[in-house]
mmCIF file of the N, C-alpha and C atoms, coordinates in Angstrom:
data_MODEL
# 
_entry.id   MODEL 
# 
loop_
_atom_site.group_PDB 
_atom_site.id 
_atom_site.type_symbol 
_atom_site.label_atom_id 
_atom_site.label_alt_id 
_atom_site.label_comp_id 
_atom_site.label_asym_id 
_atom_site.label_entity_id 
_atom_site.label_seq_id 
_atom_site.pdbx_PDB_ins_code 
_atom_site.Cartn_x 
_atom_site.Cartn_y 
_atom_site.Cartn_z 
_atom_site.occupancy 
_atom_site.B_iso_or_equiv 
_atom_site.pdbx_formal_charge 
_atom_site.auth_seq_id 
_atom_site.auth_comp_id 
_atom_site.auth_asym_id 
_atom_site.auth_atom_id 
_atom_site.pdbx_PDB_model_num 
ATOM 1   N N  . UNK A 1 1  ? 12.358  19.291 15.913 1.00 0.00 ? 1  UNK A N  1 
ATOM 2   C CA . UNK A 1 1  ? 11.970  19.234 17.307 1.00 0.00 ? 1  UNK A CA 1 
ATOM 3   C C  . UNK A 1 1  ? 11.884  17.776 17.735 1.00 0.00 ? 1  UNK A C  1 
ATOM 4   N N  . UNK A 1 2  ? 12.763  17.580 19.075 1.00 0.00 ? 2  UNK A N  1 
ATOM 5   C CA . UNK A 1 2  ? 12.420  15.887 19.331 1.00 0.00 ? 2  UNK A CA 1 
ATOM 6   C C  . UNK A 1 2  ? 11.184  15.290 19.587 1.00 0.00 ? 2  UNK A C  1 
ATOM 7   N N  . UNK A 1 3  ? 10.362  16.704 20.145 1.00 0.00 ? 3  UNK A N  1 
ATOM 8   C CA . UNK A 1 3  ? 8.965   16.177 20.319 1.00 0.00 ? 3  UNK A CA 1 
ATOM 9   C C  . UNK A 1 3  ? 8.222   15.730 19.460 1.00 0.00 ? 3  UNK A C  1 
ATOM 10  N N  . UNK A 1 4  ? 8.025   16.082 18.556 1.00 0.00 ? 4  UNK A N  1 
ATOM 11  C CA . UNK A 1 4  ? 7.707   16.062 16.681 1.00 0.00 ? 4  UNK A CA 1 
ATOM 12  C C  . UNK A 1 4  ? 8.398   14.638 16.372 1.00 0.00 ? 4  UNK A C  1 
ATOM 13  N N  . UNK A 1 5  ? 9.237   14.678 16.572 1.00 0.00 ? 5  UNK A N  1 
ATOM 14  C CA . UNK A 1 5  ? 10.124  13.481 15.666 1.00 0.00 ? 5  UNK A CA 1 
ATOM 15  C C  . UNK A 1 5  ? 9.827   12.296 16.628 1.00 0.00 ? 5  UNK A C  1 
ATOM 16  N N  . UNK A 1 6  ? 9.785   12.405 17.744 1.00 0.00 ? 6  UNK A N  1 
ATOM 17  C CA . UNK A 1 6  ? 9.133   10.773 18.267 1.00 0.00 ? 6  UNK A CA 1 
ATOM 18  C C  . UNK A 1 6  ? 7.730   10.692 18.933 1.00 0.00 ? 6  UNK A C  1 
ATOM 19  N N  . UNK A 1 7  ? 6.725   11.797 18.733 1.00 0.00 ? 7  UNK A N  1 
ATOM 20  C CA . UNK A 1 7  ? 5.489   11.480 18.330 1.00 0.00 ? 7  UNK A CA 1 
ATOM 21  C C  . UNK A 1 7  ? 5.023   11.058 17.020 1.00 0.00 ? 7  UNK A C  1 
ATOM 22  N N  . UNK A 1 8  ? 5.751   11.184 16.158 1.00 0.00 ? 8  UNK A N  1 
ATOM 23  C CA . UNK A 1 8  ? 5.524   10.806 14.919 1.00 0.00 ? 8  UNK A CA 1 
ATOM 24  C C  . UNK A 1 8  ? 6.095   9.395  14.580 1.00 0.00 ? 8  UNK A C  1 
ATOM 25  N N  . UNK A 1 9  ? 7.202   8.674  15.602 1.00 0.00 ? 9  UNK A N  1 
ATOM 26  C CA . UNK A 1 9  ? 7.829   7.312  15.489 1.00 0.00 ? 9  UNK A CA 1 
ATOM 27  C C  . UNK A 1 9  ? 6.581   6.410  15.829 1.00 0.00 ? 9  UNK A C  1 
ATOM 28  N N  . UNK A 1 10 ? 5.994   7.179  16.962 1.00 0.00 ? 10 UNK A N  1 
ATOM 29  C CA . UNK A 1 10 ? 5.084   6.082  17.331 1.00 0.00 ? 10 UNK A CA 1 
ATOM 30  C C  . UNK A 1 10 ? 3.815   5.613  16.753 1.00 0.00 ? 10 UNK A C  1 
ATOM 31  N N  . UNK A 1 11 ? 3.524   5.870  14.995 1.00 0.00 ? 11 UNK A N  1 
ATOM 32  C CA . UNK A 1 11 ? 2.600   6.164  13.997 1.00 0.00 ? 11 UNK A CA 1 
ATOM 33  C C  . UNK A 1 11 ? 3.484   5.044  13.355 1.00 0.00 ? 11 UNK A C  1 
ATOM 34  N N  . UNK A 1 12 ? 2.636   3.800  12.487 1.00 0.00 ? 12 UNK A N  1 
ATOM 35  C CA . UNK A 1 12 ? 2.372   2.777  12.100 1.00 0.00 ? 12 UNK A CA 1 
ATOM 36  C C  . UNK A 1 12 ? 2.837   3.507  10.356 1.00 0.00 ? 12 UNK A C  1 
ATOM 37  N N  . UNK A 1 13 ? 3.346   3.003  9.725  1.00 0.00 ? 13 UNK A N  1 
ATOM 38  C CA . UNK A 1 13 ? 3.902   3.280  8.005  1.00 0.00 ? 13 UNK A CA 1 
ATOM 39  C C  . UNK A 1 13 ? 2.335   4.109  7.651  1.00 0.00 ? 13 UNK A C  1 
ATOM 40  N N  . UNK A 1 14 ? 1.219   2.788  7.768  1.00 0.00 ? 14 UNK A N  1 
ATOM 41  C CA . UNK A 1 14 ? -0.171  3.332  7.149  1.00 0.00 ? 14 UNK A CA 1 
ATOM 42  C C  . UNK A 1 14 ? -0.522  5.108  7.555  1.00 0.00 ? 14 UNK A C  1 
ATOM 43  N N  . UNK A 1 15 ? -0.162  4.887  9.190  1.00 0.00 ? 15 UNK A N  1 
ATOM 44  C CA . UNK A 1 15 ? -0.788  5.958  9.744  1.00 0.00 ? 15 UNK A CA 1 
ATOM 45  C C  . UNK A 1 15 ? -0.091  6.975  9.293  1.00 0.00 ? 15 UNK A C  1 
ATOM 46  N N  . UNK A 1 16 ? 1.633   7.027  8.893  1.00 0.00 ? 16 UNK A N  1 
ATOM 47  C CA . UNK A 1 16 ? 1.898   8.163  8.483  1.00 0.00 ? 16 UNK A CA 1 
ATOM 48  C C  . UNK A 1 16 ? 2.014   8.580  7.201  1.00 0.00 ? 16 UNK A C  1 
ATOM 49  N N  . UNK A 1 17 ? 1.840   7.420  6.167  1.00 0.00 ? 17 UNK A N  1 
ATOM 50  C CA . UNK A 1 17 ? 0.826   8.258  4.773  1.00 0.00 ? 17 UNK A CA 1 
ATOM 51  C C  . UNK A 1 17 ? -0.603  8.522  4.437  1.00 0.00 ? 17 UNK A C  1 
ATOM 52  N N  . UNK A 1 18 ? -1.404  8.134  5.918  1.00 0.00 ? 18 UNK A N  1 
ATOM 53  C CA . UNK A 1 18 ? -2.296  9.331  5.780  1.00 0.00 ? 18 UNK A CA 1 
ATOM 54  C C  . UNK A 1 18 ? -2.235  10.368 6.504  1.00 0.00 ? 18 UNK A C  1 
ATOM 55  N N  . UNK A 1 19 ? -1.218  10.483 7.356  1.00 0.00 ? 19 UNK A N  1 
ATOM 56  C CA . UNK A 1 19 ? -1.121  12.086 7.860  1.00 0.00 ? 19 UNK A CA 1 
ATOM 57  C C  . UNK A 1 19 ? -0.380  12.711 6.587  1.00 0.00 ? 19 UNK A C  1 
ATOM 58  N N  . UNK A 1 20 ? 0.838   12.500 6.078  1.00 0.00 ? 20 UNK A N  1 
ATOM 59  C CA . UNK A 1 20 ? 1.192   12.992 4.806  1.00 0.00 ? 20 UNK A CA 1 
ATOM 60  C C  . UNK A 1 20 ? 0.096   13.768 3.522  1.00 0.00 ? 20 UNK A C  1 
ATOM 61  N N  . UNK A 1 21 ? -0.899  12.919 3.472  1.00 0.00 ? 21 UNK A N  1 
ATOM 62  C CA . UNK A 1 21 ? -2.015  13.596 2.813  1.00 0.00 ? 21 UNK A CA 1 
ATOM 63  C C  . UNK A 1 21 ? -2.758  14.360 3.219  1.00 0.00 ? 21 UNK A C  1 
ATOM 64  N N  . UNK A 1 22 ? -2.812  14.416 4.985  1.00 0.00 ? 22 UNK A N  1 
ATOM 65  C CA . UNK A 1 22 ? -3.850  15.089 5.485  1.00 0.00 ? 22 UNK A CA 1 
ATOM 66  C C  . UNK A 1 22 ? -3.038  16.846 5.496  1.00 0.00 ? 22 UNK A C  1 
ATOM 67  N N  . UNK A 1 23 ? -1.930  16.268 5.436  1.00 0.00 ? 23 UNK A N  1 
ATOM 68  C CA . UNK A 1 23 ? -1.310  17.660 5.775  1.00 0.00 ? 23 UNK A CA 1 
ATOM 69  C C  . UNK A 1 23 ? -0.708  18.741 4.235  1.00 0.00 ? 23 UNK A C  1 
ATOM 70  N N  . UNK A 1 24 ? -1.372  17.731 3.720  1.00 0.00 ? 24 UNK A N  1 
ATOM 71  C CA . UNK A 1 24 ? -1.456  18.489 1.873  1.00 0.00 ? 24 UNK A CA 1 
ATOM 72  C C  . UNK A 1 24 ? -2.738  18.500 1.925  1.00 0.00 ? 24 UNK A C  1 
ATOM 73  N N  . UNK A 1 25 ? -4.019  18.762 2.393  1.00 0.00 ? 25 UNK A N  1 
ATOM 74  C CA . UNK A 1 25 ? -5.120  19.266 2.041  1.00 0.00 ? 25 UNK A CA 1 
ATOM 75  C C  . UNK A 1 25 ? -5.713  18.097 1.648  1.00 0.00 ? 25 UNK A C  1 
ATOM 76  N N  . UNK A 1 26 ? -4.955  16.601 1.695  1.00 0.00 ? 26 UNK A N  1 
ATOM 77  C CA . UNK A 1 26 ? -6.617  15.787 0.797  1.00 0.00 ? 26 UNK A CA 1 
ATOM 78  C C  . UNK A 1 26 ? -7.627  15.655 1.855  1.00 0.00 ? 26 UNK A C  1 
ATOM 79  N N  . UNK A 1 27 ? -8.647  15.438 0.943  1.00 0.00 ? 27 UNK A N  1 
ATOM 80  C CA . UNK A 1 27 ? -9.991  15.082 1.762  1.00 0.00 ? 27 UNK A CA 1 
ATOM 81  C C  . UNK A 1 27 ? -9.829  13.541 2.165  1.00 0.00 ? 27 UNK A C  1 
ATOM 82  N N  . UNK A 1 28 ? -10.751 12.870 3.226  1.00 0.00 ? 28 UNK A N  1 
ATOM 83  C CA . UNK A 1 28 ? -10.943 12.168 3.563  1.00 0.00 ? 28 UNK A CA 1 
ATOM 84  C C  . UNK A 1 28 ? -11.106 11.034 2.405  1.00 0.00 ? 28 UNK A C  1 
ATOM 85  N N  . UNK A 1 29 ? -11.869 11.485 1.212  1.00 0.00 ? 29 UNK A N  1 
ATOM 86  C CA . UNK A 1 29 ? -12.067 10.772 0.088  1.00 0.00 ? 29 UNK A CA 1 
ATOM 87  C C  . UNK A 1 29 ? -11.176 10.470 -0.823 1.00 0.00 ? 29 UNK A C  1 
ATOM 88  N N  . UNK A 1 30 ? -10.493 11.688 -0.704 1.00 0.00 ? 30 UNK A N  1 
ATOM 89  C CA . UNK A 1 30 ? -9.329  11.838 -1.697 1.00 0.00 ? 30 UNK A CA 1 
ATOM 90  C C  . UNK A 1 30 ? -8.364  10.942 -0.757 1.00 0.00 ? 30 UNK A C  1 
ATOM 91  N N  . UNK A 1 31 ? -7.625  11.066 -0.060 1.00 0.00 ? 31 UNK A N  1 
ATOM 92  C CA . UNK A 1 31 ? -7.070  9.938  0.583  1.00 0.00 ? 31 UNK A CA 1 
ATOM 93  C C  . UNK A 1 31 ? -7.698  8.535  0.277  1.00 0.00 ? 31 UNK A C  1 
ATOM 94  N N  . UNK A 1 32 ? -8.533  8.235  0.682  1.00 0.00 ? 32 UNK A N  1 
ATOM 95  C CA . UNK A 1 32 ? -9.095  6.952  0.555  1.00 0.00 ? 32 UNK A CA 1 
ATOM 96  C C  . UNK A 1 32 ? -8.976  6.242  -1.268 1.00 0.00 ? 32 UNK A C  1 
ATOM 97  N N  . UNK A 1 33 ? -9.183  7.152  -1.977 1.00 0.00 ? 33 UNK A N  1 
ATOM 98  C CA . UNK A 1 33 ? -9.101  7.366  -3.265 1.00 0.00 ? 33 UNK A CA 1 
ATOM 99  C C  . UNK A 1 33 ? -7.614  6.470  -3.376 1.00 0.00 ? 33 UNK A C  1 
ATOM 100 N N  . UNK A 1 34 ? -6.820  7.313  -3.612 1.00 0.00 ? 34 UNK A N  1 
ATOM 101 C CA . UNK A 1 34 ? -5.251  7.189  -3.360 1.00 0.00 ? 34 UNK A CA 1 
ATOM 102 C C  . UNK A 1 34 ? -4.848  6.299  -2.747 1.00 0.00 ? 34 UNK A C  1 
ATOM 103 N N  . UNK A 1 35 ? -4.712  5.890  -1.776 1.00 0.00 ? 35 UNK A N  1 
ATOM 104 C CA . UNK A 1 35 ? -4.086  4.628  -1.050 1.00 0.00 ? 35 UNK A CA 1 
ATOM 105 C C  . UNK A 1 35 ? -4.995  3.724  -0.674 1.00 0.00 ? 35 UNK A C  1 
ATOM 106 N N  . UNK A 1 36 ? -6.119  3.480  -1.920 1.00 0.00 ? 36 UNK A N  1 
ATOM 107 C CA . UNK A 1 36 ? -6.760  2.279  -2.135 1.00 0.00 ? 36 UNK A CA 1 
ATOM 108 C C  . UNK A 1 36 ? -7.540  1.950  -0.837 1.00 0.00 ? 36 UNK A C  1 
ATOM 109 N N  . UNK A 1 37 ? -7.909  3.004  -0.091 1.00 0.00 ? 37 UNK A N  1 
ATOM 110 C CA . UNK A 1 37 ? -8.468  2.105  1.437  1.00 0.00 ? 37 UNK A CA 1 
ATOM 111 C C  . UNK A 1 37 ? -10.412 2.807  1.240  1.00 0.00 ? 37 UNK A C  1 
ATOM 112 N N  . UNK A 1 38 ? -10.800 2.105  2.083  1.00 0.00 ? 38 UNK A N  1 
ATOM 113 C CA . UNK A 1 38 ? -11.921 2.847  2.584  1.00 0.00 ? 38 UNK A CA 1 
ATOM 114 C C  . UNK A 1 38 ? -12.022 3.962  3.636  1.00 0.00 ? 38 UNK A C  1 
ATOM 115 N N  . UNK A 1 39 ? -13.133 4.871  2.982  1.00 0.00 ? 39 UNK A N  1 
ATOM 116 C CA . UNK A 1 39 ? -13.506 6.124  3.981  1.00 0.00 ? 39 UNK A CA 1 
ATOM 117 C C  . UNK A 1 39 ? -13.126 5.547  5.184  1.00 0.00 ? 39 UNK A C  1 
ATOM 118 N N  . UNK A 1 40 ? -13.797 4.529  5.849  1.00 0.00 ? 40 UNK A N  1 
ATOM 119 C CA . UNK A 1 40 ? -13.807 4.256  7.133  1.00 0.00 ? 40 UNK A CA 1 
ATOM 120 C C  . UNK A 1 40 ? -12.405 3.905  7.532  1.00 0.00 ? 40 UNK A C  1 
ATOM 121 N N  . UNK A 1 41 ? -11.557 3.297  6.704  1.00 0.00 ? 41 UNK A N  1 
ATOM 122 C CA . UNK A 1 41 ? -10.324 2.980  7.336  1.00 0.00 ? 41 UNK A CA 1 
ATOM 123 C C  . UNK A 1 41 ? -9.528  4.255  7.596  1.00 0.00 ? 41 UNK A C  1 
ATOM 124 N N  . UNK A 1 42 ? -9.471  5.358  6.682  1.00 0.00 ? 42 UNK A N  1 
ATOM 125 C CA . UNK A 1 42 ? -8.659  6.511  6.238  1.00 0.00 ? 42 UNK A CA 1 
ATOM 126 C C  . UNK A 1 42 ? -9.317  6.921  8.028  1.00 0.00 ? 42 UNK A C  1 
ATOM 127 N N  . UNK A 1 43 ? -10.408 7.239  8.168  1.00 0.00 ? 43 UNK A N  1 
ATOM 128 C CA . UNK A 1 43 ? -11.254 7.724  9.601  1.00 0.00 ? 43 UNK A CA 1 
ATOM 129 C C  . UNK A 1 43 ? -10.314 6.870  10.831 1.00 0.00 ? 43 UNK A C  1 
ATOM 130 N N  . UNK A 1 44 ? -10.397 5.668  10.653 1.00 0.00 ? 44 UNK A N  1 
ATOM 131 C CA . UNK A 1 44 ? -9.903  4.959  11.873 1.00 0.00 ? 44 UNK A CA 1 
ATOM 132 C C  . UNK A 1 44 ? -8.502  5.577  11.911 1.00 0.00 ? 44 UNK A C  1 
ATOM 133 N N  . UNK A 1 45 ? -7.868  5.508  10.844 1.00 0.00 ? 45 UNK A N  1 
ATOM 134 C CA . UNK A 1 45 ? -6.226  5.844  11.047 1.00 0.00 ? 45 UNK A CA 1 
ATOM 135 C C  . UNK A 1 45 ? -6.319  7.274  11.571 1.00 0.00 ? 45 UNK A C  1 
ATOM 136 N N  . UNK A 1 46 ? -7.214  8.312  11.079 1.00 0.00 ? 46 UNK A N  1 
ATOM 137 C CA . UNK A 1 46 ? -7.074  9.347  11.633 1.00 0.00 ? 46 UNK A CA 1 
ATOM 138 C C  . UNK A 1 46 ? -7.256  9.319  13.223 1.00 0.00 ? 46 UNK A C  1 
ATOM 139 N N  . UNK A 1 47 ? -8.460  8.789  13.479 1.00 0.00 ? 47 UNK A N  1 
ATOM 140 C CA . UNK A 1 47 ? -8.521  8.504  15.053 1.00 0.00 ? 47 UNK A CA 1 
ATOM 141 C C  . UNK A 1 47 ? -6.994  8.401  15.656 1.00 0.00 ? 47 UNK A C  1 
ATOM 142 N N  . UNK A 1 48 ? -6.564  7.379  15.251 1.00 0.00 ? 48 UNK A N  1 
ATOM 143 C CA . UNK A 1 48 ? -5.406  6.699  16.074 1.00 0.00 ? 48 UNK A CA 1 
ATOM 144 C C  . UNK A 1 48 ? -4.462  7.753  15.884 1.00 0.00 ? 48 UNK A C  1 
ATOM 145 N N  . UNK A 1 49 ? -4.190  8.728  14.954 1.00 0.00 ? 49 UNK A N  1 
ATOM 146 C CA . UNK A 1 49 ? -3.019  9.410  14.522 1.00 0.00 ? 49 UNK A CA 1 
ATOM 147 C C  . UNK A 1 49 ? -3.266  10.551 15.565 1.00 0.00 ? 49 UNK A C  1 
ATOM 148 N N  . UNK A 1 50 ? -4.662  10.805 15.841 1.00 0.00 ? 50 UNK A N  1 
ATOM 149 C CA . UNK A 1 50 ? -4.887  11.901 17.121 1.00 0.00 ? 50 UNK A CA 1 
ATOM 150 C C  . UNK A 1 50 ? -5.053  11.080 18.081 1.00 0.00 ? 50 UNK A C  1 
ATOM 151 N N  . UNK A 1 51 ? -4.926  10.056 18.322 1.00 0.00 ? 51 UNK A N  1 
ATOM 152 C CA . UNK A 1 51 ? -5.010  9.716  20.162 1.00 0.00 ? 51 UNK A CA 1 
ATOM 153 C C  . UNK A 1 51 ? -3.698  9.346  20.268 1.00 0.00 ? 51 UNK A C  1 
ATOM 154 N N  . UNK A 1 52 ? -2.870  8.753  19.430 1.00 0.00 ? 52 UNK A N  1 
ATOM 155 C CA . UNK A 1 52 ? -1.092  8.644  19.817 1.00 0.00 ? 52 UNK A CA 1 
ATOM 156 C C  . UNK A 1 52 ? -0.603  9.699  20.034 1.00 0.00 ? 52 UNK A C  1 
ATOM 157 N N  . UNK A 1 53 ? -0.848  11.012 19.662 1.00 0.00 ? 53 UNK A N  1 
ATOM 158 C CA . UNK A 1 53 ? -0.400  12.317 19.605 1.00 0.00 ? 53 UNK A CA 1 
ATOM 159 C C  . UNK A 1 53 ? -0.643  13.199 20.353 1.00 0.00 ? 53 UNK A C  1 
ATOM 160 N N  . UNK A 1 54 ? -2.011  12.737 21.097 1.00 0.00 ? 54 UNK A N  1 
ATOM 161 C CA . UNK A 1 54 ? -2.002  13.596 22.186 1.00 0.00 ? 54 UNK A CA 1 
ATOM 162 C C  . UNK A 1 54 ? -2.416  14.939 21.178 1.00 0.00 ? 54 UNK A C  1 
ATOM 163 N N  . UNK A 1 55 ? -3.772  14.831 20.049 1.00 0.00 ? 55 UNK A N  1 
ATOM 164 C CA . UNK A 1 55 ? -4.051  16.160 19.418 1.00 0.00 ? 55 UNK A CA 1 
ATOM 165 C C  . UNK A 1 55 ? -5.135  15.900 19.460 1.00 0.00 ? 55 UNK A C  1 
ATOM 166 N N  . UNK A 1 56 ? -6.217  17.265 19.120 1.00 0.00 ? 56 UNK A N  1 
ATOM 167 C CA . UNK A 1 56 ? -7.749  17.318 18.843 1.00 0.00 ? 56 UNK A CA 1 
ATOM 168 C C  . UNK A 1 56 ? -8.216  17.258 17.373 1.00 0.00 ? 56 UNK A C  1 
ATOM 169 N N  . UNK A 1 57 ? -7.247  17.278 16.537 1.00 0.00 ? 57 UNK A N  1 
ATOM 170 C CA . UNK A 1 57 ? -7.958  17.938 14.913 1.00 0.00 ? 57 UNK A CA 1 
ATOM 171 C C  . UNK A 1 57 ? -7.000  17.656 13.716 1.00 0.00 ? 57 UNK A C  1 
ATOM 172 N N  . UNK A 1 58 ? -7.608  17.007 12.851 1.00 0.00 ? 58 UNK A N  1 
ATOM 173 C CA . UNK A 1 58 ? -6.848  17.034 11.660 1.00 0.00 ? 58 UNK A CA 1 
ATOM 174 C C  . UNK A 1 58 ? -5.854  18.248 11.378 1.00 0.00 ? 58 UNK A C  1 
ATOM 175 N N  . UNK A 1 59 ? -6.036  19.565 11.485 1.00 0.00 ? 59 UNK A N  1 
ATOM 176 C CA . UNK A 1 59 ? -5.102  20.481 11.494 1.00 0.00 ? 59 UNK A CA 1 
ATOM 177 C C  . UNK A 1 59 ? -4.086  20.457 12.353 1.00 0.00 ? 59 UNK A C  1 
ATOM 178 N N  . UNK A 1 60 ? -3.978  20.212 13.683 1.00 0.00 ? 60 UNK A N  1 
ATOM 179 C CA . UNK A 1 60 ? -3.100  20.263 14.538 1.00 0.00 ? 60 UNK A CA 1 
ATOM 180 C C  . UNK A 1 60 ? -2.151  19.093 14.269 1.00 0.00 ? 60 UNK A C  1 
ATOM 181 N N  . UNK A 1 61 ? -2.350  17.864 13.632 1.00 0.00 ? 61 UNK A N  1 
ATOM 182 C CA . UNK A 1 61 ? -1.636  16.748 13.351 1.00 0.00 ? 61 UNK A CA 1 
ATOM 183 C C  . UNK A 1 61 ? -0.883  17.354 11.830 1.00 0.00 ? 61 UNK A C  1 
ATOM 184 N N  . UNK A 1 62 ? -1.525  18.002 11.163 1.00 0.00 ? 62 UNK A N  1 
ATOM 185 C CA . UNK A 1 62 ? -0.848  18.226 9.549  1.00 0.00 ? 62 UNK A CA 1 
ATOM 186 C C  . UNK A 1 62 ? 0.608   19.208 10.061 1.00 0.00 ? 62 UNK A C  1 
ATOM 187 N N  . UNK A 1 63 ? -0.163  20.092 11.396 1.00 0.00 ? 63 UNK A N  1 
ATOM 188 C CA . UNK A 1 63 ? 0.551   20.966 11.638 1.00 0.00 ? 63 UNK A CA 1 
ATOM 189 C C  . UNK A 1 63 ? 2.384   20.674 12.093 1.00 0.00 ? 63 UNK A C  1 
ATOM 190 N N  . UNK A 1 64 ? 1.840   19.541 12.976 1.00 0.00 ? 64 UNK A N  1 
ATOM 191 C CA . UNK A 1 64 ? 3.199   18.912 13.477 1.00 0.00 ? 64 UNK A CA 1 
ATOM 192 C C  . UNK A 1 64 ? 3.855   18.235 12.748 1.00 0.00 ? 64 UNK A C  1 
ATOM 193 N N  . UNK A 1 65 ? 3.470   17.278 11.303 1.00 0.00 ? 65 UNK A N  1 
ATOM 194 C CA . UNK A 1 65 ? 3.622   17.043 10.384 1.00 0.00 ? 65 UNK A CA 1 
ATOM 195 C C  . UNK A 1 65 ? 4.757   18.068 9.702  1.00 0.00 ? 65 UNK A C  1 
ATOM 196 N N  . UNK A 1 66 ? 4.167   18.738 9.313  1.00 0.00 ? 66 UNK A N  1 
ATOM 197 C CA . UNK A 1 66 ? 4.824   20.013 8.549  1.00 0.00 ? 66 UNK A CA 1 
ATOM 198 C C  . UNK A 1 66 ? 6.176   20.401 9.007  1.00 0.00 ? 66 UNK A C  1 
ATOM 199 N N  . UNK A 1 67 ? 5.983   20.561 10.612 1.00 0.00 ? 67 UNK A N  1 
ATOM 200 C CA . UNK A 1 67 ? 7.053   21.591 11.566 1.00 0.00 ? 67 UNK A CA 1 
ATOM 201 C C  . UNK A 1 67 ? 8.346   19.778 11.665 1.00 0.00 ? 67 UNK A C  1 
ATOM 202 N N  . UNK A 1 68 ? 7.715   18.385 11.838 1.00 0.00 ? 68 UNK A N  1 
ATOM 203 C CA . UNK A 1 68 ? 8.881   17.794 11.339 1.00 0.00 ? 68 UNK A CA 1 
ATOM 204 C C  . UNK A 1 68 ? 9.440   18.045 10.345 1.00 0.00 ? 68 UNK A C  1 
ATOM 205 N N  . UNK A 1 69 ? 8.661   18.107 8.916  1.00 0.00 ? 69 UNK A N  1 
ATOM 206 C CA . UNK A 1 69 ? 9.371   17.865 7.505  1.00 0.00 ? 69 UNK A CA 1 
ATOM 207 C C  . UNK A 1 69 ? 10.302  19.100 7.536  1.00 0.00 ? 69 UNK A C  1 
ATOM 208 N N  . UNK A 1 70 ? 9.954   20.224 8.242  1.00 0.00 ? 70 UNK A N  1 
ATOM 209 C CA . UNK A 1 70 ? 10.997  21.092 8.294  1.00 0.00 ? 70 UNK A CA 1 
ATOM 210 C C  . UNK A 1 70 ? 12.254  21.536 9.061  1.00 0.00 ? 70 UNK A C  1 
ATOM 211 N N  . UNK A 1 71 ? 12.098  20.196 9.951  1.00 0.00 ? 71 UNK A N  1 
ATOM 212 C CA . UNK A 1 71 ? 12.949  19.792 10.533 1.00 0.00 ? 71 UNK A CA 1 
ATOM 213 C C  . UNK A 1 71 ? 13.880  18.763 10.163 1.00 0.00 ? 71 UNK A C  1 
ATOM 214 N N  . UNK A 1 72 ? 13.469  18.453 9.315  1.00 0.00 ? 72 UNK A N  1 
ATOM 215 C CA . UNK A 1 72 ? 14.410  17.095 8.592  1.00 0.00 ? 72 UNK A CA 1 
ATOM 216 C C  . UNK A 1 72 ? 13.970  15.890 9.259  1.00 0.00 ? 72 UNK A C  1 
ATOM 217 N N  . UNK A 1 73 ? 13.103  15.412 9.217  1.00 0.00 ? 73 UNK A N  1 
ATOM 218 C CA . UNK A 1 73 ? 12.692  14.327 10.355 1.00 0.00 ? 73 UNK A CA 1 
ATOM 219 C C  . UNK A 1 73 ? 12.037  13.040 9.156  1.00 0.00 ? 73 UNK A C  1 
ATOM 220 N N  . UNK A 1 74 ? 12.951  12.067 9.590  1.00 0.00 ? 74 UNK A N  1 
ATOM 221 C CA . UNK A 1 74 ? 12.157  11.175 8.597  1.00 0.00 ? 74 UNK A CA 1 
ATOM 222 C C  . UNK A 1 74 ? 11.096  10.841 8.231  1.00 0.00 ? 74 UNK A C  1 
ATOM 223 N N  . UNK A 1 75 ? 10.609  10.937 7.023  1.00 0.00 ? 75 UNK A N  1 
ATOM 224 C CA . UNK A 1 75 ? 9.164   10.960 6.586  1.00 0.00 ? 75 UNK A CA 1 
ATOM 225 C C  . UNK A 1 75 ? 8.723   10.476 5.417  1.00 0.00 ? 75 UNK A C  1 
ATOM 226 N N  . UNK A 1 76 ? 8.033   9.275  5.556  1.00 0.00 ? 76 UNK A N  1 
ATOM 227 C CA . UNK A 1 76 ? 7.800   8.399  4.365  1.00 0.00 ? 76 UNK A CA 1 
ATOM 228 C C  . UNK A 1 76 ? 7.573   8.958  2.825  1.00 0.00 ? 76 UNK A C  1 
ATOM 229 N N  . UNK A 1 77 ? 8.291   8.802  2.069  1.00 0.00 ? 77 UNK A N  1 
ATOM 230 C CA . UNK A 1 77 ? 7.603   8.843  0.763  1.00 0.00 ? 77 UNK A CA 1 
ATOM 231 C C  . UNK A 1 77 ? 6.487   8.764  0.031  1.00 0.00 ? 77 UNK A C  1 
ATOM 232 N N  . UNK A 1 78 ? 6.204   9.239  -1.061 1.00 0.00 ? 78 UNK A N  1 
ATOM 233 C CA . UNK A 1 78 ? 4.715   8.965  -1.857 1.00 0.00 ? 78 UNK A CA 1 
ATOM 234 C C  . UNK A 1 78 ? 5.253   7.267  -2.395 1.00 0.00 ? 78 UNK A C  1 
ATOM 235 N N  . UNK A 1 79 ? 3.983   6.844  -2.184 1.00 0.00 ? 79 UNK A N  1 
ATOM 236 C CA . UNK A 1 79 ? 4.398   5.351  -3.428 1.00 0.00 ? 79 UNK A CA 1 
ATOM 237 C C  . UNK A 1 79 ? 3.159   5.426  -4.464 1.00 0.00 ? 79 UNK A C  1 
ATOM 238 N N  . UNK A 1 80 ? 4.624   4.891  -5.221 1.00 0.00 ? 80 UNK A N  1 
ATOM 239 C CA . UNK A 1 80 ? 4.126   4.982  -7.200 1.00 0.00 ? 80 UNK A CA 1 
ATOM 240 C C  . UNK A 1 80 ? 3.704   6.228  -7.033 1.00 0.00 ? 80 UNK A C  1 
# 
């Protein structure tokens, strides 16, 4: 969907490997865990990942997430 694919352009590398995790179930911690950041940063990126998007909820962002990757829509890799 083009809508999907360039709401998601406008998300920063950081911001879209923590939507990547958010949309596999990690926790806030567990993210933070993983890509070495703090609770609070993993929080801020989430903020921003729902106000660029025009969404209310960690689910609704994993959701659109998802409906790209199944769209073929470029989407960052895991690192290491």
């Amino acid at each position: 969907m083009e809508r999907n694919k360039g709401g998601l352009d406008r998300l920063t590398e950081a911001e879209r490997r923590v939507l990547r995790l958010v949309a596999l179930h990690y926790t806030t911690g567990e993210i933070a865990a993983r890509l070495g950041l703090s609770e609070h940063t993993v929080n801020a990126h989430i903020e921003h990942i729902l106000t660029k998007l025009g969404l209310e909820s960690r689910r609704e962002a994993a959701r659109l997430w998802l409906e790209a990757e199944e769209d073929g829509a470029p989407l960052p890799e895991e690192d290491g």
